[in-house]
N, C-alpha and C positions, 0 to 999 in steps of 0.2 A: 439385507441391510435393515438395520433398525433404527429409527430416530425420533426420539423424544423432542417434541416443540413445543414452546409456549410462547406467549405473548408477553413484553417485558414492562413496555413500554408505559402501563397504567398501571406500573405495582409502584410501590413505596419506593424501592432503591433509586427508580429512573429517576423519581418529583424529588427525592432528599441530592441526587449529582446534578441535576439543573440547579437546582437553589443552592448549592453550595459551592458549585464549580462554576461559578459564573466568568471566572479568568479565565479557563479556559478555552474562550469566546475570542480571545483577543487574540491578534497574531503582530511577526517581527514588527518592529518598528519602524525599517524600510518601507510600510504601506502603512505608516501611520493615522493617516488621512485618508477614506476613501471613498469613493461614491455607494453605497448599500440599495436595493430596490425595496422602494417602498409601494404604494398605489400608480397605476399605470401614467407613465407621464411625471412621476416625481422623482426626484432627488433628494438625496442627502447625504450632509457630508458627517464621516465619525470619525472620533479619536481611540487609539485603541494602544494599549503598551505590552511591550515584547514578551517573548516566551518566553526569555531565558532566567533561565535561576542562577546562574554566577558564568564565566567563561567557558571559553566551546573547549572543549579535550581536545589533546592533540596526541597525533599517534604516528609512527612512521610508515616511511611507505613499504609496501609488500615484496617480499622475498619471491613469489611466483602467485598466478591465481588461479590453475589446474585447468583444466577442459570445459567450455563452454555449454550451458545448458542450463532449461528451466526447468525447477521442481515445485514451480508454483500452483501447480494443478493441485497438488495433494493435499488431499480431505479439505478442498476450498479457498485454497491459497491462492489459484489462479481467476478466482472470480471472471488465483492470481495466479515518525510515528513522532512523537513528535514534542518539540518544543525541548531545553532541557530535561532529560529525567532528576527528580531526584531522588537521591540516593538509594538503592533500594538494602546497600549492606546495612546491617543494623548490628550497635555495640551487642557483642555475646556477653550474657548475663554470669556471674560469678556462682561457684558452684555453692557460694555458701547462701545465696538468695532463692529467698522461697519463691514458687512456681506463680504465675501471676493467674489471677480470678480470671473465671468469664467474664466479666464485668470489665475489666480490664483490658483481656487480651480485642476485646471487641471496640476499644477503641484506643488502639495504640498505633502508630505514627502506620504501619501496613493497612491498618482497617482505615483510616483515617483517608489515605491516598487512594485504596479502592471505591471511597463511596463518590468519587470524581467520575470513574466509570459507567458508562452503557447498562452495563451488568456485573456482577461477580464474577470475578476470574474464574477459568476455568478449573485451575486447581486448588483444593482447598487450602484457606487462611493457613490451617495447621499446618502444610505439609511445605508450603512456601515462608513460614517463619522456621521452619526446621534448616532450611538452605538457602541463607539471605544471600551470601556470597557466589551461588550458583550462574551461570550465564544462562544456563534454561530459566529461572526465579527474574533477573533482569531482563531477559528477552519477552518473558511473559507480561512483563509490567510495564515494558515500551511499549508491543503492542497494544496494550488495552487504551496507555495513558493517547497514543497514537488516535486509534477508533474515537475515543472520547470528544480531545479536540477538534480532528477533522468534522465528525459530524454536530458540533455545535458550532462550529465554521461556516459550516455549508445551511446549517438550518437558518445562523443570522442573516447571512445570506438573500436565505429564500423566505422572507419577511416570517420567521419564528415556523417556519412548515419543521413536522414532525416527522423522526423516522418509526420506522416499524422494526421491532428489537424482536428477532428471535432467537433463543437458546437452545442449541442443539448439543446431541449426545452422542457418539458414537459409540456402537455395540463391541468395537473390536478394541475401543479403546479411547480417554479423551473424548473431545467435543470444541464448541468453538461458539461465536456471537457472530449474527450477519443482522446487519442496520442496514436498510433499505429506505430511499426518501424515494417515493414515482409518482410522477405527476404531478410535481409541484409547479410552482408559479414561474419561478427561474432552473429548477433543475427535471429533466424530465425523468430521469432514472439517475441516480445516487446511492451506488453501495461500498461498504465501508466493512469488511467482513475480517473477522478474525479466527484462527484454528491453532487448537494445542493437542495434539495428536500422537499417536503411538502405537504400538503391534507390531506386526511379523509383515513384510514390503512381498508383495505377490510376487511371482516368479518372472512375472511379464514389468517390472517395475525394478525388479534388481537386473534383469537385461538389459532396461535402459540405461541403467546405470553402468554396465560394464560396459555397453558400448561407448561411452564417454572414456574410457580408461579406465575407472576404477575397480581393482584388485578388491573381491568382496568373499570372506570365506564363510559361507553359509551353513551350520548345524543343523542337520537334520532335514533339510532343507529350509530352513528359516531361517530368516534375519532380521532381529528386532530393531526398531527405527523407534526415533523422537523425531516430533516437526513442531515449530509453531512459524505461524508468521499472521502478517497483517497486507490484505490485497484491497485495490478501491480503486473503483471506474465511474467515472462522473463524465454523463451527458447531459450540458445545458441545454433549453429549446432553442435558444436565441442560435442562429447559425452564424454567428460572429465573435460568441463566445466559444472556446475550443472545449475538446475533451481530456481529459487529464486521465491516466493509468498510472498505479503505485503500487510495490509489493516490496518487501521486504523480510524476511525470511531464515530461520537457522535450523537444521536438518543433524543428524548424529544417528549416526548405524554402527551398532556393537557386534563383529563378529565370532565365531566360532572360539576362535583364542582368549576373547574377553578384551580384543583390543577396541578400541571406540575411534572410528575416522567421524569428524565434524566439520562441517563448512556454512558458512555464511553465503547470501544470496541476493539479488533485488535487483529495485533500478526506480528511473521515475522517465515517462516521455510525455509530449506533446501531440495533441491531436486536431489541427484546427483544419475547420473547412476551409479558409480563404484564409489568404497569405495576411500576416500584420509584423512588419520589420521591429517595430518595439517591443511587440510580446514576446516574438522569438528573442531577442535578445535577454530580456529583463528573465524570462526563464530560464536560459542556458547559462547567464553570469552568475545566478543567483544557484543552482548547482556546481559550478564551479568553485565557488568560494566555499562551500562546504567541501568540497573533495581537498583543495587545496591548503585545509586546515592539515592534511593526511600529507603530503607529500603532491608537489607538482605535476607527476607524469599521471595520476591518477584518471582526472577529468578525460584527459586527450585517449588516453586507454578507452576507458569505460563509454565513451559518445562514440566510437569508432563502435564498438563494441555492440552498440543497442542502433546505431545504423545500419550493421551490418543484420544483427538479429531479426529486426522488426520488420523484415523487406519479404512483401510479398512477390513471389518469381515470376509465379506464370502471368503477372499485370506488368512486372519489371519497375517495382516502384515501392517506397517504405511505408509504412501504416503512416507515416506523420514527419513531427521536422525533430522527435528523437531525442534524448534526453541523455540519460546514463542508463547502461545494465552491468550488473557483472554476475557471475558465480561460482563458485566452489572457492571462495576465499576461505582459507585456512592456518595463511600467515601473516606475521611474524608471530601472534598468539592470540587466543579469543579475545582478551580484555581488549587490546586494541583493534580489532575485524571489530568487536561491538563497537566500539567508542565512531569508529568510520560511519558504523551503521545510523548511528544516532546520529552522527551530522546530517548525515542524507535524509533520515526521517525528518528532520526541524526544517529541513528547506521546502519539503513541499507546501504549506501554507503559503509561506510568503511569494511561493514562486507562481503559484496558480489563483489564489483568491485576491488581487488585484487585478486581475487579466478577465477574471468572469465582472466585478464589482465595475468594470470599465465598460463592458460593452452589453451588460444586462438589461439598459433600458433601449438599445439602441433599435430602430426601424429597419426590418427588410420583406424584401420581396419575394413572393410566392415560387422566383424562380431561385432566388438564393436559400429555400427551404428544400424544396427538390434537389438542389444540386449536395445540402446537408444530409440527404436521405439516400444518396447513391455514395457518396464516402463514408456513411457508415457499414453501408453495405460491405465495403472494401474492408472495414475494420471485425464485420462479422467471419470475411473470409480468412482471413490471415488467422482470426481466433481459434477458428475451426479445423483449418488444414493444416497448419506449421506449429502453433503453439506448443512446442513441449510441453509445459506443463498442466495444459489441459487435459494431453493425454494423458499423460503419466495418474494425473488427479484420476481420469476415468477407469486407469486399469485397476486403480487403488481397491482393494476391499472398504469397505464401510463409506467410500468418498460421499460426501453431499452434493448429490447434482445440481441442485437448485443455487450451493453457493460456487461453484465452479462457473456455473454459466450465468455467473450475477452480470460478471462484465459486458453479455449484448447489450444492445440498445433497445429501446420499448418500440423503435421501429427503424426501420430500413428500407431501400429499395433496389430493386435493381433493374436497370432498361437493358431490352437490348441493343449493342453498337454506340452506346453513346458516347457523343465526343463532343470537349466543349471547344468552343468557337475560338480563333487564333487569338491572339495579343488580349483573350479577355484574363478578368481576373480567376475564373474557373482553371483557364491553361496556367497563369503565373506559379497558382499551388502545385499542380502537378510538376513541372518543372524543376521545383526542388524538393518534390518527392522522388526524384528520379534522380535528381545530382544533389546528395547532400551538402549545406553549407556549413562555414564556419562561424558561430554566431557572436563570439566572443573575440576575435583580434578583426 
């Protein structure tokens, strides 16, 4: 494995998408108002206006959604977007019009919306103005526009803390940006990673997939893949603030005939140390309404779906109080699996940077920090022993380890026999780790 790294963060592009992306700072309008951490012990309150760049798409709901599985591992997805996209089709130029200057094409409405970005897309300006209309070209320009927001989100956040931008390359094929914010003031570990990837799926990696079902005819023994997606796991210190996991995702395997199977993938869930009834709701309604732009039975599917997933066995209990997951969406047609996709990408802001902005300045106790460090524990396990698409990432040729396992924690613990004390609030969380509720009727 080979990888090219560099440091992004103190070049030109990062200082020209802060000072010119400064919107991208602001999230829904539903948290218009909200408390931000300033110096210890202070407050304040901001006004901020919505993502959106005109109405949410609407799409219908899905004809089937194929066999359940994560391929968020692969080359860094599983560590593993947001706000309206706009447009990324752009009018096709008349054959009678001359070819536009460098001068030009470097700042035309595509170069213009990437300098909003972390970094430079993964693939070049040219090869993405060649295929405006592409869902790879759209999928790569959510993720990035995604990574952008959330970590300018998270840095206002954490009173202007920076992330650390690395550009990675892989040898077999593509590459990918991982933003990492650690040890900040309100977030202990913050990654925000994105992968646009491609090559031939190991043998140990088209197994997994045919254990799901999928029918894969391999030439030669190979099977050429596309991936990109956008994964991000955020642990505050405050153990009152929860943890948040997001990925989203779109995979395409060409086989031996030259037919292409493609499917869409992701989720978003909740991860709090101690129980809080308004968070869980205000996250769970606020996924909802985006799924239910899609078709009603959506939400109810997809929460079953990521309760059922996220459930650690051998403890008998879920990483969290769970969100949405699905994957291998493939119908009723890409345009609209993307247009789902993007709802769900615009909800995480609003659904989670309220929830941290509420209890960032709050006080606790040395014993409610220890009991934050044995449920992460829980969350390192589940990562490690169940997560498809960890592994899948790991059997990967060329995977980035360092962004596969972006998602630990910077610390954990784990005792042994510990069990917390009856009717406290320690037992109330576990409780409905163990019997999921319903957050929204």
């Amino acid at each position: 494995m080979s990888l090219h790294l560099r440091r992004l963060n103190s070049v030109p592009w990062c200082r020209a998408a802060r000072a010119s992306c400064r919107e991208l700072r602001a999230w829904s309008g539903r948290s218009a108002a909200g408390r931000s951490c300033g110096p210890p012990g202070t407050a304040r309150t901001e006004h901020s206006r919505g993502l959106g760049y005109g109405p949410p798409a609407r799409g219908g709901p899905w004809l089937g959604t194929g066999v359940a599985a994560a391929l968020a591992g692969l080359a860094g997805l599983a560590a593993a977007a947001f706000g309206h996209m706009q447009r990324a089709d752009m009018v096709p130029r008349s054959s009678t019009e001359r070819s536009p200057s460098p001068e030009e094409e470097e700042d035309d409405e595509l170069a213009r919306r990437c300098r909003c970005f972390m970094a430079p897309p993964v693939t070049d300006l040219r090869e993405l103005r060649k295929r405006p209309g592409d869902i790879k070209t759209k999928m790569e320009l959510l993720i990035l526009e995604t990574q952008a927001q959330v970590c300018q989100a998270l840095a206002q956040v954490d009173c202007g803390a920076s992330f650390s931008v690395d550009r990675w390359e892989r040898k077999e094929g593509g590459g990918g940006i991982s933003c990492v914010l650690q040890d900040g003031r309100v977030f202990e570990k913050a990654g925000v990673s994105i992968s646009v990837v491609h090559g031939n799926l190991s043998e140990e990696a088209a197994k997994q997939m045919r254990s799901r079902g999928k029918v894969l005819k391999t030439k030669n023994g190979k099977l050429p893949f596309s991936a990109m997606g956008v994964s991000s796991v955020i642990h505050p210190k405050n153990p009152h603030a929860p943890t948040i996991h997001f990925n989203y995702r779109y995979f395409e395997v060409e086989e031996a005939d030259g037919n292409k199977q493609w499917w869409f993938g992701g989720g978003c869930d909740l991860t709090p140390t101690y129980l809080n009834q308004e968070d869980a709701v205000h996250f769970h309604r606020t996924l909802k309404e985006a799924c239910d732009q899609h078709g009603p039975d959506l939400y109810p599917k997809f929460k079953k779906w990521c309760d059922d997933y996220f459930f650690i066995t051998h403890r008998g209990e879920r990483r969290g109080i769970g969100g949405i997951f699905f994957d291998d969406l493939d119908s009723p047609s890409k345009e609209e699996v993307f247009r789902f996709v993007q709802s769900c990408a615009q909800a995480v802001v609003p659904s989670y940077i309220p929830l941290v902005k509420k209890h960032c300045e709050e006080s606790f106790t040395p014993q409610e920090k220890l009991w934050q460090q044995l449920r992460r524990g829980r969350y390192v396990e589940f990562n490690l022993l169940y997560d498809r698409g960890t592994k899948f990432g790991l059997f990967t040729p060329g995977s980035r380890i360092e962004s596969i396992l972006m998602s630990l924690p910077l610390t954990a613990r784990w005792e042994y026999m510990h069990s917390p004390s009856e009717n406290s609030k320690e037992a109330e969380i576990l409780e409905v780790l163990r019997h999921p509720k319903d957050w929204v009727h």
